[in-house]
C-alpha positions as CSV (number, residue, x, y, z in Angstrom):
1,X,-30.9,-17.6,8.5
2,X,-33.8,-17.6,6.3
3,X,-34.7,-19.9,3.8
4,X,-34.6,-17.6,1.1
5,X,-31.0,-16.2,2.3
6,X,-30.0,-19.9,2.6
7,X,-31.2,-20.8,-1.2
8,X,-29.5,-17.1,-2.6
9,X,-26.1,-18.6,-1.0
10,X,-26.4,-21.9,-2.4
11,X,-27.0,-20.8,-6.2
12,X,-23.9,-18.3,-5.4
13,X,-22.0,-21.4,-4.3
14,X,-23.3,-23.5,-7.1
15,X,-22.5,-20.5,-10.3
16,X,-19.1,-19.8,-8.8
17,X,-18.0,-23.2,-8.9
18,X,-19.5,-22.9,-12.6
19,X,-17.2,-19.9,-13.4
20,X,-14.1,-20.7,-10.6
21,X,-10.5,-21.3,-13.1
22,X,-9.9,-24.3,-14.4
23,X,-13.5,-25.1,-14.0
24,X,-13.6,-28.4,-15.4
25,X,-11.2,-29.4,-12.8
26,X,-13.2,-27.2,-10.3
27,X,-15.9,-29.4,-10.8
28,X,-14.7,-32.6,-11.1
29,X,-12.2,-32.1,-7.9
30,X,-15.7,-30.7,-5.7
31,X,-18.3,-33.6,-7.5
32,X,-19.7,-34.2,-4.2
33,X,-20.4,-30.6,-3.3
34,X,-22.2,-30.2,-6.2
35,X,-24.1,-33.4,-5.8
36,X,-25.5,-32.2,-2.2
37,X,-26.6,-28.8,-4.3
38,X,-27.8,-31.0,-7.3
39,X,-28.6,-34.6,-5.9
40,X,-29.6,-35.6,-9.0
41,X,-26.5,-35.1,-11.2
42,X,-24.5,-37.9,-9.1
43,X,-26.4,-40.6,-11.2
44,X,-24.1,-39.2,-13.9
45,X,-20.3,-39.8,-12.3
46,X,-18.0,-42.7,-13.5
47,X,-21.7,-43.2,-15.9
48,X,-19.7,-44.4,-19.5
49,X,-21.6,-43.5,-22.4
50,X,-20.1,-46.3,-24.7
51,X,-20.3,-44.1,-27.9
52,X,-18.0,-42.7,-30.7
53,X,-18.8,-39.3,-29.7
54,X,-17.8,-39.3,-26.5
55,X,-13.9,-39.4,-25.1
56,X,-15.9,-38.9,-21.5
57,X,-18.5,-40.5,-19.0
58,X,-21.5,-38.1,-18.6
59,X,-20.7,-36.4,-15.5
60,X,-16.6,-35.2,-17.0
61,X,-18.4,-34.5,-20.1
62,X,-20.7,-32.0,-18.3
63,X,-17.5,-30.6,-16.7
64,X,-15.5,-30.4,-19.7
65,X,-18.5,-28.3,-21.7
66,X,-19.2,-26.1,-18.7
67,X,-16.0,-24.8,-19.2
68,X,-16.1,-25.0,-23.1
69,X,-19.1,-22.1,-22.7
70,X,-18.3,-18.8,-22.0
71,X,-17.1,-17.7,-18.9
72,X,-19.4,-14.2,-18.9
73,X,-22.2,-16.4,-19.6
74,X,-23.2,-18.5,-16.1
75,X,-26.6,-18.5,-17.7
76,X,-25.0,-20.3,-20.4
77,X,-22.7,-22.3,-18.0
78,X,-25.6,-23.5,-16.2
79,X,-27.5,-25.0,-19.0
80,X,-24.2,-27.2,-19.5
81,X,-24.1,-28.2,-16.4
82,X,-27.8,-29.6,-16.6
83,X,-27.8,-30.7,-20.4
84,X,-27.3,-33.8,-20.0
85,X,-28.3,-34.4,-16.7
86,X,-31.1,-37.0,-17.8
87,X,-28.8,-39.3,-20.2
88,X,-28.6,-42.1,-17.3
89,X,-32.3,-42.5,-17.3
90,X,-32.5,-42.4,-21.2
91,X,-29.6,-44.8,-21.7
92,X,-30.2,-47.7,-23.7
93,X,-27.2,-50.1,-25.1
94,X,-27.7,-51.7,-28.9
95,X,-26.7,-55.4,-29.6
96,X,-23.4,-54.0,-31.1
97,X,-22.3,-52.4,-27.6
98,X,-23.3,-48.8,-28.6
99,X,-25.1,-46.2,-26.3
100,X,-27.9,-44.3,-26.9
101,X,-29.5,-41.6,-24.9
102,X,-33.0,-41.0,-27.4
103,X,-35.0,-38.1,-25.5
104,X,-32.3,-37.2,-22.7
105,X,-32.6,-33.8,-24.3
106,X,-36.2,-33.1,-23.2
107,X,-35.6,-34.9,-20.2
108,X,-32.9,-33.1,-19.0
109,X,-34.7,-29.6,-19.7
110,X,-37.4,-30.8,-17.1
111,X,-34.9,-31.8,-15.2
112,X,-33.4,-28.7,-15.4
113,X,-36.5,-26.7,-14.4
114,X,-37.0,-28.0,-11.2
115,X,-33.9,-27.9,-9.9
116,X,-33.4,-24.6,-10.7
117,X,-36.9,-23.9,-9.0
118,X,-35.9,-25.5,-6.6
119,X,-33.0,-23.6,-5.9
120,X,-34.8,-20.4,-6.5
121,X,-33.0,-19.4,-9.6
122,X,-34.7,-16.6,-11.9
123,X,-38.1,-17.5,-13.7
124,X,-37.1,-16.2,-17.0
125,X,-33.7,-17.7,-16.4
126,X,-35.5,-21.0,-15.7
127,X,-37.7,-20.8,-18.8
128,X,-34.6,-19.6,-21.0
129,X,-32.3,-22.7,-20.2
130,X,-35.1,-25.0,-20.3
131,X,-35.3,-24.0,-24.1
132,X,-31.4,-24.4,-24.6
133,X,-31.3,-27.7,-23.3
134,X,-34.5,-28.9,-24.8
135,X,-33.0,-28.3,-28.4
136,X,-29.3,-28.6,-27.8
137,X,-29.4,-31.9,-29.7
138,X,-31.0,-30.5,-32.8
139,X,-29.7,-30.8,-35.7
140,X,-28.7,-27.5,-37.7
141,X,-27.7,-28.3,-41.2
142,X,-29.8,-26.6,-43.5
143,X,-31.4,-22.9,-44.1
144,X,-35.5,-24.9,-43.4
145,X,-34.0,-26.2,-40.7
146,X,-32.8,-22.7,-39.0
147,X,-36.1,-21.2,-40.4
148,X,-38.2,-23.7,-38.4
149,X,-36.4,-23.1,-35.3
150,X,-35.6,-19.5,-35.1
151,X,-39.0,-18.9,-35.9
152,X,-39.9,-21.2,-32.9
153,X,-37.3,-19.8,-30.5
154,X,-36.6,-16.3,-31.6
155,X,-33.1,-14.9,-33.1
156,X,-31.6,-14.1,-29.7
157,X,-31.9,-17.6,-28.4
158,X,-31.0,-18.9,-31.5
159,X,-27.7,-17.2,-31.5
160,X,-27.2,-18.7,-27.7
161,X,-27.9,-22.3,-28.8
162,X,-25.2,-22.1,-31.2
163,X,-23.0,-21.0,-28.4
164,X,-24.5,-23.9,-26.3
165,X,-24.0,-26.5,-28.8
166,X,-20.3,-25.7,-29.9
167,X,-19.8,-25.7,-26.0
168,X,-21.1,-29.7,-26.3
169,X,-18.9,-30.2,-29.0
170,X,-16.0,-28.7,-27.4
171,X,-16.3,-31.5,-24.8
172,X,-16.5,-34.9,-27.4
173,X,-13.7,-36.0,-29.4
174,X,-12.0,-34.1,-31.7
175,X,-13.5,-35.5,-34.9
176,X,-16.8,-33.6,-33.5
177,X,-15.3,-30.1,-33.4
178,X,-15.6,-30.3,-37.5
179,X,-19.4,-29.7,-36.7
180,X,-18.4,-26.1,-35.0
181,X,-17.7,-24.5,-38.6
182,X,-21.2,-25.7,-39.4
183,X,-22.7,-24.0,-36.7
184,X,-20.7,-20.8,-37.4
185,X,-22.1,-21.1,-40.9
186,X,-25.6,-22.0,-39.8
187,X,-25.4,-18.3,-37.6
188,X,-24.4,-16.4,-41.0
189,X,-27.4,-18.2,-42.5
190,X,-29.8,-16.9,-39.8
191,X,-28.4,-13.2,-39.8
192,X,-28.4,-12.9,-43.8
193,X,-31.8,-14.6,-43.1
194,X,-32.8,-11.9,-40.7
195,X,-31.1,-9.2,-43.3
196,X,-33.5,-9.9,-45.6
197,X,-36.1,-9.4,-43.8
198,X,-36.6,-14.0,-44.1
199,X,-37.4,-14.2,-40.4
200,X,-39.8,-12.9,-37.4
């Protein structure tokens, strides 16, 4: 077998675990398998993040969003796996006991780009999920806000990080899905935005 025909049957592998039923299960039940396609995620099982946010360590959180995004979208379902795959390295504790992960976003977006180069994934694929996960911790609260980053990422991939982020959401405590209504909002903004003609 070639090594090209080897690499197209492990990314097969790896997106139909990323789409099976019950795919947070999927993954959780079949960590391992993923770790010897992905060596790199396995610093993120049992890893507790020790914050308010979070009802899950990193690597059930990553399970539990992959399957929060939707299942037509393994594009999509591929950036959750990765987005957070750098929060180990960027973890820092504060004297009160609280976790922090400052940067893991851009972090995990390099991250993300070489293991998917590695793996021989798409190059615009590559370069599209590296922009997801670089920005999936942005904040999206006001109509500057959108403007600035639309007009940094385009419409289309704006509309996608919405989907990305309320995915991440979906996978935190409850209290955190209040923030998906925002981002539904923040979308109406950018497409009255683009309406009036507000946006390139």
């Amino acid at each position: 077998m070639s090594i090209d025909e080897n690499s197209r049957m492990i990314r097969e592998e790896l997106d139909k675990l990323l789409c099976a039923e019950n795919t947070a299960e999927t993954l959780l039940k079949n960590r391992e398998r993923v770790a010897e396609i992905v060596p790199e995620i396995r610093r993120c099982f049992d890893f507790e993040q020790h914050s308010k946010y979070h009802k899950y360590n990193v690597y059930e959180h990553i399970a539990h969003a992959v399957e929060s995004a939707p299942e037509e979208s393994v594009l999509l379902r591929r950036a959750m796996l990765f987005h957070d795959i750098g929060k180990p390295e960027m973890f820092t504790m504060d004297e009160n006991g609280v976790g922090h992960f400052k940067g893991h976003a851009a972090v995990s977006a390099e991250m993300a780009e070489k293991i998917m180069a590695r793996l021989g994934y798409d190059k615009d694929d590559i370069s599209l999920t590296k922009v997801l996960i670089s920005h999936h911790s942005d904040k999206i609260e006001n109509e500057c806000q959108i403007k600035r980053l639309i007009s940094e990422i385009g419409k289309e991939r704006f509309a996608m990080l919405i989907k990305l982020k309320k995915a991440d959401n979906s996978a935190k405590r409850d209290f955190v899905l209040t923030e998906n209504d925002e981002l539904d909002d923040a979308l109406k903004i950018a497409e009255r935005l683009d309406r009036e003609g507000n946006i390139k």
